[in-house]
C-alpha positions in Angstrom: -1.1 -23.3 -6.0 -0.8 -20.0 -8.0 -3.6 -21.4 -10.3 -5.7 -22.6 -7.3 -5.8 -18.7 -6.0 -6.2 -17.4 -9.1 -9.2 -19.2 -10.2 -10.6 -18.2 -6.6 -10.2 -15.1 -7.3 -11.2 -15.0 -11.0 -14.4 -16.6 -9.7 -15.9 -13.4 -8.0 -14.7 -11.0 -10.8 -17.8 -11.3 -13.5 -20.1 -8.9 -11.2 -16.8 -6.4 -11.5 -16.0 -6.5 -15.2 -18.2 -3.4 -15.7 -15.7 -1.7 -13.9 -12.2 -3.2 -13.6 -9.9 -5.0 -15.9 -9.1 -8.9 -14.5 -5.9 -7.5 -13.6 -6.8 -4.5 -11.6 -9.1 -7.0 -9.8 -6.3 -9.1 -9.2 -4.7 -6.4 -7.8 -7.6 -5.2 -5.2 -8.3 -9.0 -4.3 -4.3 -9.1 -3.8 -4.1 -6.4 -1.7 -7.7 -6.8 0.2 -5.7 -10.0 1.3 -3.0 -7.9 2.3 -5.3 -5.7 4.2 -7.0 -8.3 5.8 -3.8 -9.7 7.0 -2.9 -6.8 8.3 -5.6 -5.5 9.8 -6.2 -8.9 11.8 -2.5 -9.3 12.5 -2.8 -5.7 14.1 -5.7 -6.3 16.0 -4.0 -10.1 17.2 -0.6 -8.2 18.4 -1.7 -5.1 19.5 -4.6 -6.7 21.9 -3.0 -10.3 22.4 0.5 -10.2 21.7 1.6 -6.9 23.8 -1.7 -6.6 26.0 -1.7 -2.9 24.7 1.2 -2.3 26.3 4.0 -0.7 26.0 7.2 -1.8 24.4 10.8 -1.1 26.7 13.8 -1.5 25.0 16.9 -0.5 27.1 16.1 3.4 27.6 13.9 3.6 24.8 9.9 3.9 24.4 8.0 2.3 21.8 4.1 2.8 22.3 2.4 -0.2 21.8 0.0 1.0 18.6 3.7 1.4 16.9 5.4 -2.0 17.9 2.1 -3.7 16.9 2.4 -1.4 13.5 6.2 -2.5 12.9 5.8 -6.3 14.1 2.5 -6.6 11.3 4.4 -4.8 8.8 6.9 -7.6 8.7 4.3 -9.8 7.5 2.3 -7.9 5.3 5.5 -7.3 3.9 6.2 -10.9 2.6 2.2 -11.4 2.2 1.9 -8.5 -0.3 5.3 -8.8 -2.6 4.8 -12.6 -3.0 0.6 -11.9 -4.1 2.2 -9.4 -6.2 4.8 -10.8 -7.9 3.4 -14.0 -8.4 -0.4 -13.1 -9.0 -0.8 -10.2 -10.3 2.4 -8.7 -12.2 3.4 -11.5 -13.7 4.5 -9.7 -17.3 6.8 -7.8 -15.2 10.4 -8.3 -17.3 12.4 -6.8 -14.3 14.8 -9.2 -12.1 13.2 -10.6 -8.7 15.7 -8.5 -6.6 15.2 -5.2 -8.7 11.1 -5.8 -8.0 12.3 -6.8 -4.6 14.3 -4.1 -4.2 11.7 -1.4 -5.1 8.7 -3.1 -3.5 10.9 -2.5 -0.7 11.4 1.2 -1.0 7.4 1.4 -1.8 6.9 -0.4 1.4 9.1 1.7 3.6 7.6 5.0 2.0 4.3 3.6 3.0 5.8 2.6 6.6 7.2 6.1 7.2 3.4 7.3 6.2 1.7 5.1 8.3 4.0 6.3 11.1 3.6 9.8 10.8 -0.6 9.2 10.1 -0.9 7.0 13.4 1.1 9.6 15.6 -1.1 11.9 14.6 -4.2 10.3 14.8 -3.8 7.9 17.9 -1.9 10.1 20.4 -2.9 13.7 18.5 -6.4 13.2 17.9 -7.3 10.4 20.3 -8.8 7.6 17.6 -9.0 4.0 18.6 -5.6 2.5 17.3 -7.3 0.0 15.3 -9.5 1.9 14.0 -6.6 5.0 13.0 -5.0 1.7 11.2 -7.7 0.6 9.0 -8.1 4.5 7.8 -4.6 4.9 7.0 -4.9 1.6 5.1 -7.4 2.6 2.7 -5.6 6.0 2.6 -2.2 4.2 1.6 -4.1 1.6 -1.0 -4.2 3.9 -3.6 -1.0 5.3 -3.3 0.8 1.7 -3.6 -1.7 0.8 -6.7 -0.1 3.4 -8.7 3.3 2.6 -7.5 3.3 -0.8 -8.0 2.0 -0.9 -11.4 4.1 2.4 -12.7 7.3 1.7 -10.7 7.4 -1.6 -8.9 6.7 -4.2 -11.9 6.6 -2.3 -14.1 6.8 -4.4 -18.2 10.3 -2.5 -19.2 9.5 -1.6 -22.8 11.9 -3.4 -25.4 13.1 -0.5 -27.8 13.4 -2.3 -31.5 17.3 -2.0 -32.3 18.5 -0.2 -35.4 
């Protein structure tokens, strides 16, 4: 399966070469699926799933652009570790629950910024939800690049012993 994908993917990259490396294509086809699966997943809860409605739980209030935000996350989650791990960071030397682990804490920095982004853009600045969503995405895809190569699966360098 892993070679199936890849060779899908590896497909479209000669028109990029000029300006990527194969893995930093990986990577954006990676996380465009990610995006995509997001995005759509969004747009299927927030419209289909809750009716744009609001979420009651006991005494509590969750707006409906935030319980559609939480419910895709879960997902994109699983969608994006397992492309990453098993795609396109493959040289990565650290255990699965370490990369696990850190994807994790990556993920929930990025949930606690797509909070914060989509209060303020959805009920401070009035913007379509889905819209708000897709803006924060792109926003967010460059800051999990750089933490996902640098910190996430990372190659842990072997120091030569004396």
């Amino acid at each position: 399966m892993r070679k199936a994908i890849l060779a899908i993917i590896d497909f479209f990259y000669p028109p990029f070469k000029k300006w990527f490396s194969l893995h930093t294509f990986r990577y954006m086809a990676s996380g465009g699926i990610t995006v995509a699966t997001g995005i759509i997943g969004y747009y299927i809860i927030y419209n289909y799933i809750l009716h744009q409605q609001d979420v009651h739980i006991n005494r509590f209030l969750i707006t409906a652009p935030i319980a559609a935000l939480i419910l895709e996350s879960a997902v994109t989650f699983c969608v994006g570790f397992v492309l990453n791990k098993y795609l396109v960071f493959t040289k990565s030397n650290l255990k699965g629950r370490i990369q696990l682990f850190r994807y994790a804490t990556v993920y929930g920095t990025n949930i606690l910024l797509n909070y914060a982004l989509m209060k303020i853009l959805v009920e401070g600045f009035l913007f379509y939800p889905t819209i708000s969503k897709a803006l924060i995405t792109l926003i967010l895809a460059v800051f999990s690049y750089f933490s996902q190569k640098y910190f996430t699966f990372r190659v842990k360098k072997d120091f030569p012993k004396i």
